[in-house]
N, C-alpha and C positions, 0 to 999 in steps of 0.2 A: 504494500500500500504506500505510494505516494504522501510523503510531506504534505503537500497541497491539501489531499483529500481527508488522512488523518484532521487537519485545522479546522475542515467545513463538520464532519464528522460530528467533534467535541464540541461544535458551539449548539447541537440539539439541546443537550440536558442542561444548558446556561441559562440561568436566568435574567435575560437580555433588559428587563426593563430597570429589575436589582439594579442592576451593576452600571448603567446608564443615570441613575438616581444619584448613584454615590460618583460617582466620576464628575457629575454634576456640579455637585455640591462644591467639589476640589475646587473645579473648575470658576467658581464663585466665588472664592475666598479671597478677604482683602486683607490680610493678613498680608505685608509689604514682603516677609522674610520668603514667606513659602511662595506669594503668586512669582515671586519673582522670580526664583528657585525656578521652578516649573516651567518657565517662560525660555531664562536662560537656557537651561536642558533639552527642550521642547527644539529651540531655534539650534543650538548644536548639534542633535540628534538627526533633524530631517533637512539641517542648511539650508534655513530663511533666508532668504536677501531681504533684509531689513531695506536698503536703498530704497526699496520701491516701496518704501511705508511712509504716508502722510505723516504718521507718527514715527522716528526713525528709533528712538529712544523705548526701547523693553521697558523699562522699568517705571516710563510714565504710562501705562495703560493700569486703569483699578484694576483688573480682575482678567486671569488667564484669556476667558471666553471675550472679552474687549479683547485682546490682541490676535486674539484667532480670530475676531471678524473684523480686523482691522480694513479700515478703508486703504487707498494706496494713492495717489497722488495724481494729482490732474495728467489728463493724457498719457499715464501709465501705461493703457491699454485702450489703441486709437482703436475707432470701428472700421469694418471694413465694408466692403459691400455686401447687399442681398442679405441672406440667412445667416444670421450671427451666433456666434459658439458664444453661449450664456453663462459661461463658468470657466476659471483653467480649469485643467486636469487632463484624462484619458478617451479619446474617443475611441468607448468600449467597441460599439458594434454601433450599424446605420444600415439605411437601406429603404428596401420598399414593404409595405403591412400585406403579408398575402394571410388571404381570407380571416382575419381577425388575429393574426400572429405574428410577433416580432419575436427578433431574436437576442436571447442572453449572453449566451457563448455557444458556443461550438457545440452541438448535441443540445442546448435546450433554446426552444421557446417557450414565449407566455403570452397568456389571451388578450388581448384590448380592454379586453368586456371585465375580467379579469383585476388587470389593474387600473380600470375605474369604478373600483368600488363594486362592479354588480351591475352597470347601468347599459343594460343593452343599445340601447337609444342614442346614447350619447356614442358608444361604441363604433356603432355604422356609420359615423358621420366622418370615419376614418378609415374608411372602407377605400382599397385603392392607394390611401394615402403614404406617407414616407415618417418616418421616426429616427433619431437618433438619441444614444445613451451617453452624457458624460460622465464620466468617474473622477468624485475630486478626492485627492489622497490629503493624506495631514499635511505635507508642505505648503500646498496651493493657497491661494487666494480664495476666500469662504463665501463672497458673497456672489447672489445668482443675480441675474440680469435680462431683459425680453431680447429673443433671437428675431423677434419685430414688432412692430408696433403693434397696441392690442389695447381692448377693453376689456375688464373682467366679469363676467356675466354670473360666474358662479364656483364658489370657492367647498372642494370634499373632503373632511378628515375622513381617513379611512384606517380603522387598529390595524394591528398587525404584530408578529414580532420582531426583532433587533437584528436579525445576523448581519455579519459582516459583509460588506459591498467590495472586498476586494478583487483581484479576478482570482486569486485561489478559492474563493467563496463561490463567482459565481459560474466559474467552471463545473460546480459540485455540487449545488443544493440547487434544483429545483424548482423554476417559478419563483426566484427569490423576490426578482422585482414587484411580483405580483403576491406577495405574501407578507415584505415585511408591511410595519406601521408608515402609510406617508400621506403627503396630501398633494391633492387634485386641485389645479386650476384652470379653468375653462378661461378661453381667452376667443372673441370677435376676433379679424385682423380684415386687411384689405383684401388676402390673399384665402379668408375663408377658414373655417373653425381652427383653433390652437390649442393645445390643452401642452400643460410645463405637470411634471409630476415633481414632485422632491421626498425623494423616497429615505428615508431614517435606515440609521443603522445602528450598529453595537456601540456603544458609549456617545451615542450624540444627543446632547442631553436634549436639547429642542430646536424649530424649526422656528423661524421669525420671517413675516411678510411686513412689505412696509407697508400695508392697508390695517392689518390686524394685530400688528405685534408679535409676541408669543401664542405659536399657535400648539404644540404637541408638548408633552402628553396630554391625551384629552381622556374623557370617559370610550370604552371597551364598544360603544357604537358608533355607525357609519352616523356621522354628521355632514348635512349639506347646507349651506348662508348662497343664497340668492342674494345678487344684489342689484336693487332696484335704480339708487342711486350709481351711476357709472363711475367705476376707477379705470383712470386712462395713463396707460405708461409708453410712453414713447420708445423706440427702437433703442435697446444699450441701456436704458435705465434700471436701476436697482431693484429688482422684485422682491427680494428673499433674502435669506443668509441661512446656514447651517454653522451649530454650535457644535464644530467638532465634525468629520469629512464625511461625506456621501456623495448621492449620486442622482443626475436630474433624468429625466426619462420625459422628449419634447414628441410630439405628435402632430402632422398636420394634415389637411383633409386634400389639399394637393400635393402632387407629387414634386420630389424636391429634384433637383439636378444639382447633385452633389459636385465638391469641387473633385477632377479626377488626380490629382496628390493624395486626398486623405486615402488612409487603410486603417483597419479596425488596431483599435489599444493604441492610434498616432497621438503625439501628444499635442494637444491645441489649448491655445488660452482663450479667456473673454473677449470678446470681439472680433475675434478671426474669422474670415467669411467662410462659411460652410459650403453656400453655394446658393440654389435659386430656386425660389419654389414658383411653381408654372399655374 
């Protein structure tokens, strides 16, 4: 048995939401000795480039989770054209939705239908369409962003449990994207329904949208917020952040024409054109 598979394995019997709680908590503590501790360590272990931080100085952020969602400084990360990569990190996998399934890795898919919650309806409206996964690791940049311009029409927690989003995880568990805890947001665009998922994983203590705040952990059911009054975010603006690394899962109802450079696991930042939806 494979190392890899051994790690997806042993994270069944883990109690993903425990152990997300207390990591949490860490992660909060303004205690000057230990946040800092943690920061310092944190930035040597995965080699942050501070450079690209509005804030350059570690040990002025209050609390771990302020420097893991640290902003980064004007024009850090210019836009490019067409379909915007809404987060650094991994472009897991991308491509086109055949008959209601996208792909995780290699040997798994998962349903549409799936990971929105249960919502057939909303499902089909992605019928034909293209998707792409990013994977952001602990080094990256935390905060997400619209891969285009969009209104939000309707925001879904969806429970679930915590595994890990790395590719040793989802080479090996399963419908992960579609099982663990994350949330759905439905998105208008010029180019015709959008839906951005932000999917949670092991130790990310919570999800924040700049409409709602802190949005996870929620109670144990599917929750849906319709919203009447329109939030309007412009192409490249701030949607979200993740407290601690995951992984966004973007959907659109046409088909995209990717750029032909990328290949799946390449690595892409915020803003880099993906390519063009038709």
């Amino acid at each position: 048995m494979s190392l890899a598979k051994l790690f997806a394995l042993i994270q069944y019997p883990i109690p993903h939401h425990l152990l997300s709680r207390l990591v949490g908590q860490f992660a909060e503590c303004r205690q000057p000795w230990l946040k800092n501790a943690l920061i310092r360590a944190f930035i040597k272990r995965f080699k942050v480039d501070m450079r690209e931080a509005l804030e350059p100085d570690p040990t002025a952020y209050a609390t771990f989770n302020d420097f893991f969602t640290r902003a980064l400084k004007p024009n850090a990360r210019p836009l490019g054209d067409g379909l915007l990569c809404p987060a650094d990190g991994t472009l897991s996998q991308f491509g086109a939705i055949e008959a209601d399934r996208l792909l995780q890795a290699k040997g798994h898919r998962f349903s549409m239908e799936d990971l929105l919650g249960g919502d057939a309806k909303a499902a089909r409206r992605y019928t034909g369409g293209s998707y792409a996964n990013v994977y952001l690791s602990p080094k990256d940049y935390h905060r997400v962003h619209m891969p285009l311009a969009g209104t939000l029409t309707e925001m879904v927690y969806v429970p679930g449990r915590l595994f890990s989003v790395n590719s040793a995880t989802t080479d090996h568990v399963p419908n992960l994207f579609a099982r663990n805890e994350r949330l759905v947001c439905h998105f208008d665009t010029e180019q015709g329904p959008m839906v951005v998922v932000l999917v949670g994983a092991m130790i990310v203590a919570a999800i924040e949208t700049v409409w709602a705040g802190q949005i996870t952990p929620l109670s144990g059911q599917v929750q849906r917020v319709r919203f009447d009054n329109p939030v309007r975010l412009e192409r490249g603006e701030e949607m979200g952040r993740f407290k601690l690394g995951s992984t966004v899962v973007m959907a659109f109802a046409g088909k995209v024409d990717f750029d032909e450079a990328l290949a799946p696991r390449a690595t892409v930042t915020m803003g880099q054109s993906l390519g063009v939806v038709r």
